[in-house]
C-alpha angles and dihedrals in degrees: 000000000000126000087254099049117102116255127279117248090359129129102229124182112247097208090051089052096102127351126230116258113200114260088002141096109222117193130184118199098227095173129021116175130161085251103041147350137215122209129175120219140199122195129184126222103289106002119110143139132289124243119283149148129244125188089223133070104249123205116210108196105186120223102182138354131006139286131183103236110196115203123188086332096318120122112210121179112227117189122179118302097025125090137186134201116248098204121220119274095008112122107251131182130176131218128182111221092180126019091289142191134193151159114247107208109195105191111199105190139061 
């Protein structure tokens, strides 16, 4: 396990996963495994990622607020305790639309 992974048999809090930074998205690998990885991410009004590829489906499970999360062109609103796939090799971005959390599940196998 590496120093920023979460604990092992240990109850953590979501919400207290990662903490917001004004103008700037902040993100903590809890979990990195040969066959996925889990990242929590904050995101401050307005901020996101840029569009982008990944080889790998990604699952965003959203923990508070609301982001705007573009796929192949298409604009979905997510809001907490919703998530959507983001399949492999399909252009994705990411907008917050709300001072926003969530859990990025990269899941590395078929």
């Amino acid at each position: 396990m590496s120093a920023v992974e979460m604990p092992v048999a240990e109850t953590v809090r979501l919400l207290d996963l990662v903490a917001y930074q004004q103008g700037a998205v902040v993100s903590r690998t809890l979990v990195k495994r040969a066959s996925a990885t889990v990242t929590a991410f904050g995101f401050d009004q307005g901020q996101g990622l840029s569009e982008h590829t990944s080889p790998f489906d990604a699952l965003v499970q959203v923990l508070e607020g609301s982001a705007d999360v573009t796929i192949a062109g298409a604009t979905h609103q997510v809001s907490a305790a919703e998530m959507i796939l983001m399949p492999a090799n399909q252009p994705h971005a990411l907008t917050a639309r709300t001072p926003f959390k969530m859990l990025l599940t990269m899941i590395r196998s078929a």
